[in-house]
Each structure stands twice: as C-alpha cells, then as structure tokens.
VOGU-3710 file (C-alpha; in Angstrom, 3 decimals, decimal comma):
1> xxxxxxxxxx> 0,420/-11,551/19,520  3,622/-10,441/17,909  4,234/-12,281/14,422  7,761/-11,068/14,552  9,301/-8,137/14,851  7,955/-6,253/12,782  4,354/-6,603/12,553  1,774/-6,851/15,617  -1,571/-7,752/15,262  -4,212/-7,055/18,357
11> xxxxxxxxxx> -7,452/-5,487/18,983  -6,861/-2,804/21,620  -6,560/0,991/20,018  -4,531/2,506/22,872  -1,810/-0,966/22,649  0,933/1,628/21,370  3,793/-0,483/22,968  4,870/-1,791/19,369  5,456/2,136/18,542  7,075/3,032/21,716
21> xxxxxxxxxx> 10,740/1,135/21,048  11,187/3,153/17,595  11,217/6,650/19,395  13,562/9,159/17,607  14,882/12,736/18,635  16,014/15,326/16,785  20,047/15,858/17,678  22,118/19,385/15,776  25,149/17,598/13,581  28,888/18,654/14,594
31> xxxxxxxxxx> 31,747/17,372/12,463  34,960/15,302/13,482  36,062/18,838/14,583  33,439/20,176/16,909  31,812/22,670/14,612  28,228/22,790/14,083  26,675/21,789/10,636  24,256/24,424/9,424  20,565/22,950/9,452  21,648/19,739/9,669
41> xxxxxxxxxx> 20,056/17,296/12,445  20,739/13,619/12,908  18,047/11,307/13,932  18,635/9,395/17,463  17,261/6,620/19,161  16,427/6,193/22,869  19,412/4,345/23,737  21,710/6,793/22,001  22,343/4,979/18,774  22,103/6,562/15,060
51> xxxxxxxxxx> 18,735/6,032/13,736  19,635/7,279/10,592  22,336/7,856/7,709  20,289/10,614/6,472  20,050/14,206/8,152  16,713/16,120/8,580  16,561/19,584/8,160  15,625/22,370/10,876  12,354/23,141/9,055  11,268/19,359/9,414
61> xxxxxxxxxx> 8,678/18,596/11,945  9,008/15,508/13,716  6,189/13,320/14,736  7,200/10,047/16,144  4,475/7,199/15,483  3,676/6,484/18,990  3,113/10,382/19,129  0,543/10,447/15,658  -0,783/7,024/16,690  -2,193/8,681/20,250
71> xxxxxxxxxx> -3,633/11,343/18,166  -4,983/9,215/15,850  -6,679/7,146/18,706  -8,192/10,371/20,044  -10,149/11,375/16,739  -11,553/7,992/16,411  -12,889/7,717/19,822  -14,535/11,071/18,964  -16,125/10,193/15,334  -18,709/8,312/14,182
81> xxxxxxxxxx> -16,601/4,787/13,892  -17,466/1,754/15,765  -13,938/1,609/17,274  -15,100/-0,830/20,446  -14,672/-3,848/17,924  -11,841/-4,034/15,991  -8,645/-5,643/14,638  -5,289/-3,803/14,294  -2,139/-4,222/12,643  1,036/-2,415/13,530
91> xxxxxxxxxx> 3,634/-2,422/10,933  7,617/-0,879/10,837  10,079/-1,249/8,291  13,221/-2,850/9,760  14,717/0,111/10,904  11,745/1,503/12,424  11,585/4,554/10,479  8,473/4,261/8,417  4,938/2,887/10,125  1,897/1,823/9,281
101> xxxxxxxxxx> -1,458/1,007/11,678  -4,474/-0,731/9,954  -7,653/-0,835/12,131  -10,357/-3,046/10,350  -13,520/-1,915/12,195  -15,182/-5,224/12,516  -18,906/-4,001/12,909  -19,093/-2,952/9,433  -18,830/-6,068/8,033  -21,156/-6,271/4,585
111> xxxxxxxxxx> -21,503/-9,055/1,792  -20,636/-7,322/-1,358  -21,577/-10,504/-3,561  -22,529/-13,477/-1,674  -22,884/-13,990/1,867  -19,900/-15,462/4,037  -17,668/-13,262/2,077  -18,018/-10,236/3,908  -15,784/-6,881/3,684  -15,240/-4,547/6,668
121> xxxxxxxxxx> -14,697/-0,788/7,125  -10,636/-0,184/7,084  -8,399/3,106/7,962  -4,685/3,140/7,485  -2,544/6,030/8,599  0,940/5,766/7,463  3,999/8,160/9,154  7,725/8,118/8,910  10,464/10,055/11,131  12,710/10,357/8,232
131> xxxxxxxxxx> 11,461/12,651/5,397  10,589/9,815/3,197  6,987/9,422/3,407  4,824/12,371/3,762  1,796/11,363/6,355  -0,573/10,094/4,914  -4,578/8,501/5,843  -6,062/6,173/3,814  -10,015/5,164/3,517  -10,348/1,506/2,225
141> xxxxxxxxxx> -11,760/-1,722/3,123  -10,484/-5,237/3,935  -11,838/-8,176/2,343  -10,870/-11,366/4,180  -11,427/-14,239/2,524  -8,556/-13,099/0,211  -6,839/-11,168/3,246  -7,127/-8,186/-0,126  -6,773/-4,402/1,157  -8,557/-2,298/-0,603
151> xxxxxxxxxx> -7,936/1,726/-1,392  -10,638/3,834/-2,594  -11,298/6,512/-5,665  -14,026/7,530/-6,853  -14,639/11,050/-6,877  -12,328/12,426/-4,537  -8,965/11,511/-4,082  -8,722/8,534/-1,753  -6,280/9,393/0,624  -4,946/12,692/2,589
161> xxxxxxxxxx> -1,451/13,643/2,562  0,612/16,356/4,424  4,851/17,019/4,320  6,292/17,131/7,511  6,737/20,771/7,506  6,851/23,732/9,558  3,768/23,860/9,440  2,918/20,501/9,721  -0,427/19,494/11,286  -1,127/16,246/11,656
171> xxxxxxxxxx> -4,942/17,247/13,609  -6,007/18,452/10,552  -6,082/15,323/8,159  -6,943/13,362/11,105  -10,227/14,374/11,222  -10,866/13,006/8,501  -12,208/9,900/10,406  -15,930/10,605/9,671  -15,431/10,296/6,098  -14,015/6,986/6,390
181> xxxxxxxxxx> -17,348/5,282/7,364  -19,322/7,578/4,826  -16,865/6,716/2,226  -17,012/2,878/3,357  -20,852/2,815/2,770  -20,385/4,847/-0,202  -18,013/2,551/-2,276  -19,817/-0,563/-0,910  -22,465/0,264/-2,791  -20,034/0,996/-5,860
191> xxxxxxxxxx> -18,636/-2,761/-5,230  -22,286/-3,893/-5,780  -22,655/-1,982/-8,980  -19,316/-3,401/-10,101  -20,314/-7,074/-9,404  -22,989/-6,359/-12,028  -21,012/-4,495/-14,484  -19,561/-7,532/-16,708  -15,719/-7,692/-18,386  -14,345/-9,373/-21,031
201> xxxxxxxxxx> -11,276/-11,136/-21,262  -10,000/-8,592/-23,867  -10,739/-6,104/-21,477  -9,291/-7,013/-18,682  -6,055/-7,768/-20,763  -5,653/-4,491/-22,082  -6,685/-2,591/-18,859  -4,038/-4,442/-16,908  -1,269/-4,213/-19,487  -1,951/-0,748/-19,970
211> xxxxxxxxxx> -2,373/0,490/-16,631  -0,037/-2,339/-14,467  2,776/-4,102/-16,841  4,075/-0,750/-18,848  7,668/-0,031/-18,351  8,912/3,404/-17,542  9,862/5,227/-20,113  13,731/4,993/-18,771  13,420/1,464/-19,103  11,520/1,554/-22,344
221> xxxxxxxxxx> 14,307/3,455/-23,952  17,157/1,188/-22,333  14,997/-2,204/-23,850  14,732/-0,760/-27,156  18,727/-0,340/-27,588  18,854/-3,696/-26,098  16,156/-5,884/-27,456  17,310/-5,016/-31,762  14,380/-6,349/-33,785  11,783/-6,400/-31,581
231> xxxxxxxxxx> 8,672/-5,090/-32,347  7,087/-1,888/-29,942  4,822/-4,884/-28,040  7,976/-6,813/-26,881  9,469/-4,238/-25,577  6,569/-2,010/-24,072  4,979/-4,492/-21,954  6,106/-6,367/-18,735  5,345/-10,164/-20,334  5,791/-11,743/-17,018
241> xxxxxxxxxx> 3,992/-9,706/-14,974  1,321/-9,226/-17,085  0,904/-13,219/-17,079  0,472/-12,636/-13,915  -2,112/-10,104/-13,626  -3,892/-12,204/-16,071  -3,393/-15,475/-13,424  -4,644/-13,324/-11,103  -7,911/-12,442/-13,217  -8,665/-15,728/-13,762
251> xxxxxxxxxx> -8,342/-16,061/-10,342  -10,933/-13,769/-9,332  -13,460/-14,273/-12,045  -13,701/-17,938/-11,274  -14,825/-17,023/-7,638  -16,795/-13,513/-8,384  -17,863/-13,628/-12,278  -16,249/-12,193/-14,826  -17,375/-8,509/-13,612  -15,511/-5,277/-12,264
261> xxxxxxxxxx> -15,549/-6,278/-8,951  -13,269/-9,474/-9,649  -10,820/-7,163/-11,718  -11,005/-4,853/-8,823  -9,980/-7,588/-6,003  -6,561/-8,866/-9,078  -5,317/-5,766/-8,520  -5,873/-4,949/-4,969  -4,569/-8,631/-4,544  -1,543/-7,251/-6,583
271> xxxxxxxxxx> -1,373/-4,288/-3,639  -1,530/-6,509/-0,804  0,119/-9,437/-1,800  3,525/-8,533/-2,302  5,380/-12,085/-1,103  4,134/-14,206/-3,596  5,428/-16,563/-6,899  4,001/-17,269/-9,844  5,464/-20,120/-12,607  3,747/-18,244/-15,681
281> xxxxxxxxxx> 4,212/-18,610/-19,399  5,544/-16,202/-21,888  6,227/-15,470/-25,609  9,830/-14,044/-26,613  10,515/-12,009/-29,427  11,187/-15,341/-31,561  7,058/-16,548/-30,835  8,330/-18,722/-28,985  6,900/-19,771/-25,563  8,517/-20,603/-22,182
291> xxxxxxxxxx> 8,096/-21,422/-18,650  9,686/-18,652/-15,998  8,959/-17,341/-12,436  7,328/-14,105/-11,441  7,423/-12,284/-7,104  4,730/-10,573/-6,484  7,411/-8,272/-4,846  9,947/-6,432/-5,557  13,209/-7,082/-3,882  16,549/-5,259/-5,718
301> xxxxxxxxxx> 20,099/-4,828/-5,072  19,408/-1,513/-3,708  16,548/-2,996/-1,730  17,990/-6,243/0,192  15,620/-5,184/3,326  12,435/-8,066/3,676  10,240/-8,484/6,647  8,455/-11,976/6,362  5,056/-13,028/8,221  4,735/-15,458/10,691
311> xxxxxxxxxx> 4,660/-18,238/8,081  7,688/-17,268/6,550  6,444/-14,841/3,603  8,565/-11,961/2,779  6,758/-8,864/2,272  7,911/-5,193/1,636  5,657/-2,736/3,535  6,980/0,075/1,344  6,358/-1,228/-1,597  2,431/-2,412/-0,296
321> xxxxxxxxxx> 2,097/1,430/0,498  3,341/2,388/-2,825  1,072/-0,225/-4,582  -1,917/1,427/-2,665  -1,392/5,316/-3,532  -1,212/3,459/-7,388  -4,568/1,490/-6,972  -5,700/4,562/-5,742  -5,260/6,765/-8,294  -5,674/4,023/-11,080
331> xxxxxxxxxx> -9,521/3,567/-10,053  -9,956/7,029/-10,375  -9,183/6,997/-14,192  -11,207/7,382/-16,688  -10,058/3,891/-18,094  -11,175/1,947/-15,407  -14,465/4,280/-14,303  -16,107/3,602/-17,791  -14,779/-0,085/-17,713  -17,903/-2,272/-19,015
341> x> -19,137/-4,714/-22,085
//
C-alpha cells in the first residue's frame, strides 16, 4: 500500500510503478535568445515540466530508477538470494530525483541474541538522476523489532559505489548480489560475537562522543570565537546529541546487555531513525544543568524539504543515506573493531 507519496511498501520485485512517474530525459539548454549552451542539459519530466534547477553535463550518464531498478531485479532473480519472499520499500525524495529500494529477504531471518528477535538479509541500492548521489549498493540487515537498518564493515568496504559517468556501468556493481547473502551470514555471526563482547559505560561514552557528537572543525573554530572561556570539552562536543546517543545506549543495553551488539543497534538506530525527539539533559559552560530538546533529524533553513510516514513522522531519506555510508565506515575503524572490557 502507498504510505504517502513518497514511500511504498509491497512485496512484489517487478512492482516498479512507484518509479515509473519520476522518469527524466536529458533536454540540450538554449538561452532566452535561441542559442545553444555548451554542455549544458536540463533535466525534464514526462509531462514536459523542469525536473531540475541544476544542469547535467554531456559526459553524465543517465539512469532513471525505474531503468536501474529493472536491472537490479534481473541480477537478483539470477543470484543466490531467496527473492520469492520478500518485503520492499520504495523511497523518493520529494522531487523525485534521488531513490532508494530496500528488499528485506524474509527467508533469512536469524536470532542474533534471543529468539523472537530475529534479523533478516537486506540490500539497498540507492540512484539519483541529478549528479548528486553517485549509485550506490549497500549489504546490511534489518532488525525489526526496532525497525533498525543496519550497514555492514568489516573487512571490506560495505557498500559499492560508481559516478554516473561516461563510462558508467551500473551491471557491474550489480552483481554484487551474491555477496550480499555471503556477507549477511558472515556478519551474523560477527553480531553473535559482539553480543558476547561486553562494554562499559565509559566506553560507550567516549566511543560515541568521539566518533558521533564531534563538531566539524568549521564549526569548532566558529564556537571557540563564540563560546570565550570555555574550556576545549564545551566546545568540542555536541552536548545534546551526545545525551542522546547515551539515551539511546541505555536504551539498547537494557534490552541486549551491556555488549557491542547493543552499541551497535544505538547507532544504527541513530541511522534509521531520523524523525525522532528527545527531552535530554545537559551541562553549560557555568556546570550548570538544564532540560532541552534534541531531533533525531536534521532539518535546516537550507533544508525545509520533509517526507513524513504514514503516522505522521518526518523523516529525511538523504540524510538516512548519509547516516548509513557513516555507520559504515565508522564500524570499520579501528576504534570500534577492538571495542571490548
């Protein structure tokens, strides 16, 4: 059924109808005068309208999602994945221009810690028609008694990526399907491992301030002219957000233990759950605490755009897929891989 606009959730593979009414084609830009601008191309939609503000260049290779998602469809039906059982999610951002499909192959369900908790086998492939988001496929897995999506490291990178180029060829990183499952069986073993691999509260603290609740170093610099007479800690660290990491910990190691595995699922939950608010308490720069609000999200000025679920919760798919390439990487590092008491 369609949630809303936005976001379709079904079980049949080939269903590509959600893709089909965000079409684009490539058109060659003229100015007010007739004359043709030099490798410039506007995108177009079906009914004529302007897709885009933003010009593509001649060199950019344009793969529409209904086009990848066919492909995409094709490998799977070819690779070792039990594709005859599954759930899918469609996703576009509001002007159609970026996508994302989840399939959660629902044979592959395993208990990680308990039973009743199960996680399945999950592949995301991720396209835009814009130049803004390379393609990209993603291994994971989906746990749902958290609805937590969950990216993999390890030792390989845990998702393929190719530009739209010239030579852009989408077939290639496709067939990356077999991995998926081998990867799925791989790290579901490495769940295990971390379910017996205990950490402290000190450790989770530092690992999520260190790795999550850092500023950027623009914003470092800007808070340090700002914030006169506050010490590096103030100003370094993201107080209410790291609260909220540390809610979410709690969280987790309440249901899970206080293990790798529950740290793992606060900061996939971070990932996923990007339409949520937290009343969280922090210390200024006088010691003195307070009461405020933290989102989950990250909705700006520059970034009025939300899509909200069927119950009314705003999301930001772009900032979910962000939040996933970060997980992804961040479980790779050394700081997390030798994480134990």
């Amino acid at each position: 059924m369609y949630n809303s606009y936005l976001k379709y959730e079904h079980n049949d593979l080939n269903d590509l109808d959600f893709f089909q009414q965000h079409q684009v084609h490539k058109e060659p830009l003229q100015t007010l005068d007739d004359r043709p601008v030099e490798n410039a191309f506007a995108l177009i939609r079906e009914d004529g309208s302007l897709a885009s503000d933003t010009a593509v260049t001649g060199t950019y290779t344009l793969t529409n999602h209904f086009d990848l998602y066919s492909k995409h469809n094709d490998i799977i039906e070819n690779s070792n994945l039990p594709y005859q059982n599954v759930k899918v999610i469609d996703e576009v951002t509001p002007n159609g221009l970026k996508a994302r499909r989840s399939v959660q192959y629902l044979d592959t369900a395993r208990d990680v810690v308990k039973a009743g908790d199960p996680i399945t086998c999950r592949s995301d492939v991720v396209n835009s028609v814009n130049q803004t988001w390379a393609f990209q496929m993603f291994s994971g897995a989906y746990r749902s008694f958290c609805e937590n999506s969950m990216v993999f490291g390890g030792d390989k990178i845990a998702y393929a990526k190719q530009k739209h180029s010239r030579h852009f060829d989408p077939m290639i990183l496709l067939r990356t399907a077999n991995e998926t499952l081998q990867d799925y069986e791989k790290n579901s073993d490495r769940f295990k491992e971390w379910s017996k691999t205990t950490v402290t509260d000190e450790m989770a603290m530092k690992f999520l301030a260190d790795n999550f609740c850092v500023y950027p170093e623009t914003e470092l610099r800007q808070r340090a002219a700002e914030m006169v007479g506050a010490t590096d800690e103030d100003i370094k660290y993201n107080k209410k957000k790291l609260a909220t990491m540390l809610v979410l910990w709690n969280q987790y190691k309440s249901q899970l233990g206080q293990n790798k595995w529950a740290l793992y699922n606060a900061i996939t939950h971070y990932a996923t759950h990007t339409h949520e608010t937290y009343t969280v308490s922090v210390e200024n720069k006088h010691g003195e605490t307070y009461e405020t609000e933290h989102c989950t999200g990250r909705i700006t000025r520059k970034t009025p755009q939300v899509e909200h679920s069927e119950g009314g919760k705003a999301y930001t798919l772009s900032e979910q897929h962000d939040r996933s390439r970060l997980v992804a990487i961040i479980v790779t590092k050394p700081e997390f891989q030798q994480l134990a008491a």
